[in-house]
C-alpha positions in Angstrom: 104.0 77.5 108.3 101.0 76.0 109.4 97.5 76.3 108.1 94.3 76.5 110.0 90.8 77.7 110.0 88.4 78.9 113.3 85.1 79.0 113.0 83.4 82.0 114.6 80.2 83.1 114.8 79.2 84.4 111.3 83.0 83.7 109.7 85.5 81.1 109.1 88.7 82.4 109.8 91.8 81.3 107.9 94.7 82.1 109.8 98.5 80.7 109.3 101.0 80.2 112.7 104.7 79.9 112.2 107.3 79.4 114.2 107.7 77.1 117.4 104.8 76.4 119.5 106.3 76.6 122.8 107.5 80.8 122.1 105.2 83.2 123.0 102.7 84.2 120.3 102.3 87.5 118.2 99.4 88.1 117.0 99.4 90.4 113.7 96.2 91.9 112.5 96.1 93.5 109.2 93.9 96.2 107.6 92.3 97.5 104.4 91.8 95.5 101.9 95.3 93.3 102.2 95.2 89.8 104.2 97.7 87.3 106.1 100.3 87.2 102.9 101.3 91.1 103.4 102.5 90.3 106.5 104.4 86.9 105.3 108.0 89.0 105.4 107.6 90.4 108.8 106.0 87.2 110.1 108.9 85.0 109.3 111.5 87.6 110.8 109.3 87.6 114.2 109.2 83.4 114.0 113.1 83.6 115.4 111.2 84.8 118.7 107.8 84.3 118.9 105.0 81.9 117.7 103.7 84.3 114.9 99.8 83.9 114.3 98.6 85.9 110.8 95.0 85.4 109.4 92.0 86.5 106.9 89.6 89.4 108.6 86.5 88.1 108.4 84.6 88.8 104.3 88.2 89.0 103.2 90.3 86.8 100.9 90.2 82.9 103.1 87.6 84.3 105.3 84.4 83.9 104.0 81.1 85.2 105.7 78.6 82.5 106.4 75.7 85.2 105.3 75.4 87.8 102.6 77.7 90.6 103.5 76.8 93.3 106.5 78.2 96.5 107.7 81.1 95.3 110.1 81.9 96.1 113.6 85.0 97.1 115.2 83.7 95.1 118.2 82.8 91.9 116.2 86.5 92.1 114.5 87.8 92.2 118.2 85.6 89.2 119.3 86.9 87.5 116.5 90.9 88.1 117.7 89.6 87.2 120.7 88.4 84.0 120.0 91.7 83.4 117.7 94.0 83.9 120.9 91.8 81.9 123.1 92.8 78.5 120.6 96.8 79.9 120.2 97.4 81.5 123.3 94.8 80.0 126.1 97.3 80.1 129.2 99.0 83.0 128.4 98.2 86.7 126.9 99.6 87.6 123.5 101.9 90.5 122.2 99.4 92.3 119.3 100.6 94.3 116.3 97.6 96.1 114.3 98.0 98.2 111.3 95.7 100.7 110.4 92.3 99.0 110.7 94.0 96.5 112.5 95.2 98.7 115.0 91.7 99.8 115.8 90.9 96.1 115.9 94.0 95.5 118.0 92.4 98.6 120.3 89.4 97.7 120.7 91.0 94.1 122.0 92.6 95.6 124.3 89.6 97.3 125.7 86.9 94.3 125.7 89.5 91.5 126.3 92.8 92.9 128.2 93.7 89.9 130.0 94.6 87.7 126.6 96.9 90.9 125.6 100.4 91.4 126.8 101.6 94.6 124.4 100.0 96.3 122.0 101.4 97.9 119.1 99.0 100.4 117.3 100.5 101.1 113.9 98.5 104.5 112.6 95.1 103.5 113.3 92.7 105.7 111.3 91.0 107.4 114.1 89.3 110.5 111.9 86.5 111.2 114.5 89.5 111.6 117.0 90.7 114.2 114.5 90.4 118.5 115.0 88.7 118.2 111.5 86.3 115.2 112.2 83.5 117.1 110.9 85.3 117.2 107.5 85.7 112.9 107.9 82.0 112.6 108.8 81.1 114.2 105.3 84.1 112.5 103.2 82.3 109.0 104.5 78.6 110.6 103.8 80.2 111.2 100.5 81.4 107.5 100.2 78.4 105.9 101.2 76.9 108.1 98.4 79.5 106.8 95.9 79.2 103.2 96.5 75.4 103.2 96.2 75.4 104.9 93.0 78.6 103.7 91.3 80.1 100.7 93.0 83.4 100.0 94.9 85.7 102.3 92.0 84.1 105.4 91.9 83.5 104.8 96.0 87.5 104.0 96.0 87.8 107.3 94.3 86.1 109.6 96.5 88.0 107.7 99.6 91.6 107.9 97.9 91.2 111.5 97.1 89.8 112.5 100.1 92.7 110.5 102.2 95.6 111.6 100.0 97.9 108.8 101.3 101.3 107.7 99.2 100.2 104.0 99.7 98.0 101.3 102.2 94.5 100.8 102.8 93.3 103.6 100.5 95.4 102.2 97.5 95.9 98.4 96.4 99.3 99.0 97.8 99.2 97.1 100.8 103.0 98.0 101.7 103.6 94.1 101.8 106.0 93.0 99.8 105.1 89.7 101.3 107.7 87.6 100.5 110.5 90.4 99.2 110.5 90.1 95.3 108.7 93.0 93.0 104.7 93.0 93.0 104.9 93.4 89.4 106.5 93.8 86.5 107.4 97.0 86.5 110.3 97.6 84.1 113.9 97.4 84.1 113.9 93.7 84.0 112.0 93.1 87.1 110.8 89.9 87.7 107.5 88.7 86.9 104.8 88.1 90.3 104.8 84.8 91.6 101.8 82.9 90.9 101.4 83.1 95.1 101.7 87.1 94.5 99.2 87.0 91.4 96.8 84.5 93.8 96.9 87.5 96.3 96.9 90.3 94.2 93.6 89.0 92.9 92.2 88.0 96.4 92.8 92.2 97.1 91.2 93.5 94.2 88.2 91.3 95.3 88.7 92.6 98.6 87.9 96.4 97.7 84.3 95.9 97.4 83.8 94.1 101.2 86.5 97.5 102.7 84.9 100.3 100.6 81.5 99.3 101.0 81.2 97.3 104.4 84.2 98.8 106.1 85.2 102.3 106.1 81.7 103.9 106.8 81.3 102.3 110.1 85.1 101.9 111.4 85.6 105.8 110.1 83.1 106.4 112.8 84.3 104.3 115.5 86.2 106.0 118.5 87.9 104.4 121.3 86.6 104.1 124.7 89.9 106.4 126.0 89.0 106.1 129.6 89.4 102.2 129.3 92.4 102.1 127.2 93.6 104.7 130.0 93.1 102.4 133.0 94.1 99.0 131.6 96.5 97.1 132.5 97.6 96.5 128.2 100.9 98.5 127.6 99.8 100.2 124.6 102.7 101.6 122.2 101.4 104.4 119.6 103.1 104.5 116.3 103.5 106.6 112.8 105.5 105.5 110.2 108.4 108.4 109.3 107.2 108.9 105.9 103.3 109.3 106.5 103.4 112.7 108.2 101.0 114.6 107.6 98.2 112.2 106.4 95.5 110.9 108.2 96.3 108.1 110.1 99.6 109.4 111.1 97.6 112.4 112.9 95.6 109.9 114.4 98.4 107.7 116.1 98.8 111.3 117.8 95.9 112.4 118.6 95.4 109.2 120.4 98.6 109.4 122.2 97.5 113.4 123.1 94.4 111.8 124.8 96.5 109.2 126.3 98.8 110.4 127.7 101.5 108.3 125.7 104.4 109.3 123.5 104.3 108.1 119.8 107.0 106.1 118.6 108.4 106.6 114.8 108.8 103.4 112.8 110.4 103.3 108.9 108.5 103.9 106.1 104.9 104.8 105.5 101.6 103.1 106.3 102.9 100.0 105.0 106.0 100.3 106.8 106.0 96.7 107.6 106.2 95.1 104.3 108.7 97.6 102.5 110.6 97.5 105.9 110.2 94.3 107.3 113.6 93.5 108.8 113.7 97.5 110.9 110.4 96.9 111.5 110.6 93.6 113.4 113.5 94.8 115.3 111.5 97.5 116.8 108.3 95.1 117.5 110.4 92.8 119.3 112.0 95.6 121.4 108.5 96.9 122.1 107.2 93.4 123.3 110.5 92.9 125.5 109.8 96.1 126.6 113.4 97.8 126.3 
């Protein structure tokens, strides 16, 4: 693995590329509050295939803002993919995998810069204003807004967890990533203790739930995609849920997308973090979705 950072208007990315150069890249944009190591299992099952490119979203962990902190912009996020493929990828277009935020991310790529994308896979973006009950999502985020100004990130994370209702992902410090396939913790029975590269991440997401809760959700729990665009462009985009996350929100969003689409909505294993507890299925199915069978 390979480390490197990108400067970017307002960010320096730090992103990590395994695998040989001469394969096709994949990018893999992550979501919530987890960063590049969540996807460390999945990334080095893909590096048999593809060139895999993982990073920091910008005011996370390795990505440090060059300003004090702002309300982020699905668009900006995009721009900064965008800018990542252009120094990977410049002669040829990408396969993408985004989940949850990500997949908006990985969306919203797809609109504004279709030519660098070859496939998309949209794992349960978070779409609430795409969802029968968007009224209710408008006031949940009112009401974390509210929380965060008057008690901080926890009692903010509170009102959002609650509210969501989710088993585990980017409501929870669960990220799904068992990056590297041991135990996150020491939970009993003789389980091993974190590795000092788990406790190193462990601490950069804790730190992380003050940028997502506060700078985050309010303005990407408003964002929508442009449908007509996705519609008409040329970016195969595959929709998936995970086969445990029925029911909750971004799970109904992967279909209500789809509805507007046109587009079935594929079933992947396990929840919203599907692709750390699951890392092996899931990379099967990702590489059949890029090939296209």
């Amino acid at each position: 693995m390979e480390v490197r950072t990108l400067d970017v208007p307002g960010a320096s990315l730090h992103y990590e590329v395994r695998g040989s150069g001469s394969r096709p890249v994949a990018l893999l944009i992550c979501g919530g509050i987890y960063d590049a190591a969540a996807y460390a299992g999945l990334a080095a099952q893909l590096a048999e295939r593809y060139t895999v490119v993982t990073y920091d979203r910008r005011g996370n962990s390795r990505s440090p803002l060059t300003g004090p902190p702002v309300p982020q912009r699905i668009e900006e996020h995009a721009d900064d993919a965008s800018r990542l493929l252009a120094e990977v990828s410049p002669d040829a277009p990408a396969f993408v995998f985004g989940n949850s935020s990500g997949a908006q991310i990985g969306l919203a790529l797809a609109e504004r810069h279709p030519e660098q994308v070859r496939v998309l896979v949209a794992h349960e973006p978070p779409l609430l204003s795409m969802l029968p009950d968007a009224a209710h999502w408008e006031s949940v985020i009112a009401d974390v807004e509210r929380a965060y100004a008057d008690g901080g990130a926890g009692a903010a994370m509170g009102v959002f967890g609650a509210a969501m209702g989710m088993g585990g992902g980017e409501d929870s410090d669960d990220s799904g990533g068992d990056s590297g396939g041991g135990s996150g913790g020491d939970s009993g029975g003789g389980a091993e203790p974190p590795s000092p590269e788990m406790q190193e991440m462990f601490a950069r997401l804790e730190k992380n739930t003050d940028f997502f809760i506060g700078y985050e959700v309010p303005p990407f729990g408003h964002w929508t995609p442009d449908v007509d665009a996705l519609r008409g462009s040329s970016v195969p985009i595959v929709l998936v849920a995970g086969e445990e996350s029925e029911g909750e929100p971004p799970h109904r969003s992967a279909y209500a997308l789809a509805e507007r689409l046109g587009t079935p909505v594929e079933t992947y294993p396990g929840g919203h973090g599907g692709f750390g507890l699951s890392a092996d299925e899931f990379a099967t199915r990702l590489d059949a979705a890029f090939s296209g069978s």
